[in-house]
C-alpha positions as MATLAB code, in Angstrom:
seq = 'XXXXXXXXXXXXXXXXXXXXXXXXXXXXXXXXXXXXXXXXXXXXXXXXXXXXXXXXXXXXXXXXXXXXXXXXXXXXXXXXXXXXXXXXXXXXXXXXXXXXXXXXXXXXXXXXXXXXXXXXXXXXXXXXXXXXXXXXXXXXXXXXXXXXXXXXXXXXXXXXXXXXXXXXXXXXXXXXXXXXXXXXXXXXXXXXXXXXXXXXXXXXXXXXXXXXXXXXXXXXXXXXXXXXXXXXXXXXXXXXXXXXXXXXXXXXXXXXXXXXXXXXXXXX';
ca = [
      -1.086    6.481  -43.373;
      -3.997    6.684  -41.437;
      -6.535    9.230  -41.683;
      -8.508   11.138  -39.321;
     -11.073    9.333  -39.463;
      -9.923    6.239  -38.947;
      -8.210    7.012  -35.460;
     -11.215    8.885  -34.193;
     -12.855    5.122  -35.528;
     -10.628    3.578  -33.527;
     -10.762    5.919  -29.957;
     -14.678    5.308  -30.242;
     -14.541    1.802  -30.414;
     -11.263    1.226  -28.185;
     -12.634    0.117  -24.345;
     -12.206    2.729  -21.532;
     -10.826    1.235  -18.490;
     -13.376    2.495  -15.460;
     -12.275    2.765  -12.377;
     -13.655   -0.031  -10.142;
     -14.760    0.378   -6.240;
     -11.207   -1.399   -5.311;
      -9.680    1.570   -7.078;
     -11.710    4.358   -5.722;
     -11.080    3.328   -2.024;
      -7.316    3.335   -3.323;
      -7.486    6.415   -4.387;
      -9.033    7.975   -1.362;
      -6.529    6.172    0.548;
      -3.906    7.911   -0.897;
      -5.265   11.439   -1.013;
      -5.790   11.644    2.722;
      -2.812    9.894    3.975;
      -1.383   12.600    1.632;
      -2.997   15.024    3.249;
      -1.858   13.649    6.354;
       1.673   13.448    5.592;
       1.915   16.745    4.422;
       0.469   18.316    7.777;
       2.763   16.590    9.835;
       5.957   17.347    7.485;
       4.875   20.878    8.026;
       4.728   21.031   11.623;
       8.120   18.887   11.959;
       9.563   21.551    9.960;
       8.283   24.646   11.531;
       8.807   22.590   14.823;
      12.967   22.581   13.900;
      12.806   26.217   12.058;
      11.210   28.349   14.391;
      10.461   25.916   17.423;
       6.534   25.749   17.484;
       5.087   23.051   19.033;
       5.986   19.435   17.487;
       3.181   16.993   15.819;
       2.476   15.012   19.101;
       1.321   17.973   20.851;
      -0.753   19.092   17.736;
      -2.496   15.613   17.342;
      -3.621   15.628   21.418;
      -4.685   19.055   20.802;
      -6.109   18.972   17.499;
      -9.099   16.362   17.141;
      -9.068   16.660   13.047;
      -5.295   15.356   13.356;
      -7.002   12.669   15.781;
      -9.571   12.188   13.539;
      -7.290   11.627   10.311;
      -4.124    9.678   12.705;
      -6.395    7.100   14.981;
      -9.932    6.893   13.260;
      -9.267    6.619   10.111;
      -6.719    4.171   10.030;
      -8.260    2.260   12.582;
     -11.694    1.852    9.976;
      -9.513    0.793    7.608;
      -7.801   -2.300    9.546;
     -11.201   -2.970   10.591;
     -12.490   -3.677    7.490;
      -9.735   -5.933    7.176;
     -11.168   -8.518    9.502;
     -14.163   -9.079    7.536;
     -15.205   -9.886    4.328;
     -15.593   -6.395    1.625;
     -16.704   -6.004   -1.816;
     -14.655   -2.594   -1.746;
     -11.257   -4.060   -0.198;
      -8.571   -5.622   -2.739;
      -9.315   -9.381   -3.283;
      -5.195   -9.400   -2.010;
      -6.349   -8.914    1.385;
      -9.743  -11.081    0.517;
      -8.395  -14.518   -0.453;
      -7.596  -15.363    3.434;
     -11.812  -15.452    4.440;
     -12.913  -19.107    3.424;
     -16.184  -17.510    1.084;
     -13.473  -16.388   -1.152;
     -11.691  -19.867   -1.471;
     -12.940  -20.984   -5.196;
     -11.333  -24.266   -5.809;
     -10.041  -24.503   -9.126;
     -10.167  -28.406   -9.370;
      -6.186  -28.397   -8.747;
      -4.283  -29.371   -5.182;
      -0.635  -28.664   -6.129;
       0.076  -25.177   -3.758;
       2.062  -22.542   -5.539;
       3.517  -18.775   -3.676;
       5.074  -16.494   -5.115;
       7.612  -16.436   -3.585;
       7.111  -17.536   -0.231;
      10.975  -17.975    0.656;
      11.412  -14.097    0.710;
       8.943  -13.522    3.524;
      11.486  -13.895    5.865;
      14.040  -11.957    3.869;
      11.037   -9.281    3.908;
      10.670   -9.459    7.278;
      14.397   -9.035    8.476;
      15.177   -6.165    6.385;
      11.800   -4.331    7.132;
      12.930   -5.242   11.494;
      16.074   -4.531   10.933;
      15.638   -1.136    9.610;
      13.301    0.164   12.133;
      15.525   -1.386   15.209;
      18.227    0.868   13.712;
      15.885    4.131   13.472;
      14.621    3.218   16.880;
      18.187    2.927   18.643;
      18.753    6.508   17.088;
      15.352    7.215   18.669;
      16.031    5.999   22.052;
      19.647    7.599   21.994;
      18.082   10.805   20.934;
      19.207   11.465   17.947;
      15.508   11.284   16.392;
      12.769   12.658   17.622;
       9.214   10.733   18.579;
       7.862   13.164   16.518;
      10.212   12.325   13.732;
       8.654    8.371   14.432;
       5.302    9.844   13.653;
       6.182   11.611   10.174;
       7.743    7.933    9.587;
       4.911    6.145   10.248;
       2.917    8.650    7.924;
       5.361    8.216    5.473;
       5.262    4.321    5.110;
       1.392    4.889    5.049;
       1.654    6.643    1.624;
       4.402    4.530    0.520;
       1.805    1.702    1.002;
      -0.672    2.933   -0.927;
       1.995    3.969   -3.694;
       3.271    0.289   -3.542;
      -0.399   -0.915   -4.455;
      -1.079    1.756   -7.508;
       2.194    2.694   -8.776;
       5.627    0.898   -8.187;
       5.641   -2.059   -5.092;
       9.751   -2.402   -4.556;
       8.358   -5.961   -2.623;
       6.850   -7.296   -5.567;
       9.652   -6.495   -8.212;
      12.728   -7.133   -5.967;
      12.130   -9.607   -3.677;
       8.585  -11.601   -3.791;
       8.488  -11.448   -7.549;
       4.531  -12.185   -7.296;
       2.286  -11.510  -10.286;
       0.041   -9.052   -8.772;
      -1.239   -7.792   -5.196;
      -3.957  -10.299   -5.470;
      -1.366  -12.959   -5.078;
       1.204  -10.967   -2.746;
       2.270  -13.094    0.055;
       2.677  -10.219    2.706;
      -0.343   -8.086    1.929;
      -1.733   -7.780    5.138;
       1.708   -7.289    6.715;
       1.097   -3.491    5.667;
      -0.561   -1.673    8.301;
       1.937   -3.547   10.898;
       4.835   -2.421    8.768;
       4.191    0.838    8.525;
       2.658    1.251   12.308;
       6.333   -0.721   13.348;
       8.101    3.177   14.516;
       5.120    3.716   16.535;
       6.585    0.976   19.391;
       9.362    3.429   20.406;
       6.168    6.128   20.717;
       3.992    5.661   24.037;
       0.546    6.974   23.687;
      -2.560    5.714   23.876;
      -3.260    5.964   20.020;
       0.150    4.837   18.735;
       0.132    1.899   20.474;
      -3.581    1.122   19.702;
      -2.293    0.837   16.030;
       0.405   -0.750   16.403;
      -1.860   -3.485   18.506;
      -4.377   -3.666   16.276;
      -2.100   -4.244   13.364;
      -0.081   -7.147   15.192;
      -3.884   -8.775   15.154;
      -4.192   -8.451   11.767;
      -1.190   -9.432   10.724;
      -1.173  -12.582   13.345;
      -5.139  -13.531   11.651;
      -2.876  -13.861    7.952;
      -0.534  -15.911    9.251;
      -2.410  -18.249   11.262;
      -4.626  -18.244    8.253;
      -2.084  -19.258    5.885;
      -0.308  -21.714    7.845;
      -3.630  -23.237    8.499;
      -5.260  -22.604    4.616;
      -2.602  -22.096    2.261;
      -5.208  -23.440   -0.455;
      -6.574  -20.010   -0.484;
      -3.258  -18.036   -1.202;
      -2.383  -19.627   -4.373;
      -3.602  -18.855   -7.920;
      -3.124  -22.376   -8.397;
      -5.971  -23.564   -6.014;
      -8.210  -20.188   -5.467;
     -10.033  -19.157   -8.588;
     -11.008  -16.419   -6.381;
      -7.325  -14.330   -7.092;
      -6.390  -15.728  -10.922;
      -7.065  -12.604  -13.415;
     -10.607  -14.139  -15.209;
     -11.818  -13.095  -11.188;
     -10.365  -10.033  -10.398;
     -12.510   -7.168   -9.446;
      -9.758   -4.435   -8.777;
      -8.130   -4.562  -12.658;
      -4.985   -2.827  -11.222;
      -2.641   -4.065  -13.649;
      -4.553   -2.297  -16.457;
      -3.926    0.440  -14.230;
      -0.623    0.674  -13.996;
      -0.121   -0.749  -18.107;
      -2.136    2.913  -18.575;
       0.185    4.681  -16.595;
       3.416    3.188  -17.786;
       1.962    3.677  -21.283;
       1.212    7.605  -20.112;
       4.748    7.559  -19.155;
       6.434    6.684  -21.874;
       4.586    8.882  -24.035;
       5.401   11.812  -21.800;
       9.122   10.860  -22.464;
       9.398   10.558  -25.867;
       7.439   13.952  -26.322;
      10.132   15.309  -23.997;
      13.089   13.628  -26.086;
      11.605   14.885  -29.509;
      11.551   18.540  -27.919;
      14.792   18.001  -26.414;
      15.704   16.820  -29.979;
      14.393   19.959  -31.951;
      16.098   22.124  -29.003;
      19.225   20.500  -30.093;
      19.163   20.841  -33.664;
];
């Protein structure tokens, strides 16, 4: 058996995983789209309790809400159209200073057949939530909480669990995701059945992104695969999420087997 001393031994000289710049804007991210999220499922709910005034009215009275709705996300997908040390290399590998050739031609995505697969469910989905909109069954407001909704879902996709990746694309990581710069326009999509000056702003601005990656991989494909761009194999990644989420699936699993030893001792 091993003694004290020898684990302590062994948690000094094991490596701590530090959380790089990728990560930290990640992280941010998700706290304030949380945040964001939560303050509109609030006023939704007191909107269909006790009939105070509904999220739309709240964000073109309320310039924080403006602030956290239209700025902020509007930053973001800026940053997007340029090169970033602090943006995932997954959205990086399309700008032509991150093409690193790695001495090999053959083309290789993961799995680029399911784009379209992607694409129809994720269209699909919201024409059925927007009929229901424009019949009146759902409210614009109820578009809005969507929208805020897929924005965390996003963010959880990249850090936790990405349905995408392990259903469907089966890519190795979000550095070589196919669709990664499809996100802002899929979770912006309910804001087309909302006319405003800032939902449709997004949603524009989005459809420009997401128009630059295609046209950019149709024209450069080199620079989406792991098999030509050194820039997105794992000896060149700068975000280290999979150690990130090997952590937390490690945390997890030691959460439930301390819960099934209690549950065992309960038992007995």
């Amino acid at each position: 058996m091993e003694t004290d001393n020898n684990k302590k031994e062994k948690n000094k000289t094991a490596p701590k995983m530090k959380l790089s710049a990728v990560m930290v804007a990640h992280y941010f991210s998700l706290i304030w789209r949380s945040g964001l999220f939560l303050t509109f499922f609030i006023i939704w709910i007191r909107n269909l309790t006790v009939g105070e005034k509904g999220i739309i009215y709240h964000i073109e009275e309320n310039t924080t809400l403006i602030i956290l709705f239209w700025f902020l996300f509007t930053i973001e997908m800026t940053f997007r159209f340029f090169p970033s040390k602090v943006r995932s290399p997954g959205c990086q590998k399309q700008f032509a200073r991150n093409y690193i050739k790695t001495g090999r031609t053959e083309i290789i995505i993961q799995d680029n057949h399911s784009t379209v697969l992607v694409a129809l469910i994720w269209i699909g989905g919201n024409v059925l939530i927007g009929a229901l909109n424009m019949i009146g069954i759902v409210s614009n407001d109820f578009m809005i909480l969507l929208s805020s909704a897929f924005s965390v879902c996003d963010i959880i996709c990249i850090l936790f669990f990405c349905p995408f990746q392990t259903f469907l694309l089966k890519n190795r990581c979000c550095a070589t995701c196919r669709i990664y710069n499809w996100d802002f326009a899929m979770m912006f999509t309910p804001l087309f059945f909302v006319p405003a000056p800032y939902t449709w702003t997004l949603l524009a601005m989005s459809g420009l992104l997401l128009l630059r990656w295609e046209i950019t991989f149709w024209r450069h494909p080199e620079r989406f695969s792991d098999n030509t761009n050194d820039f997105i194999t794992c000896k060149n990644c700068t975000e280290k999420l999979c150690r990130h989420k090997r952590q937390l699936k490690g945390l997890w699993q030691k959460i439930d087997a301390s819960a099934k030893k209690k549950l065992q001792k309960l038992l007995k």
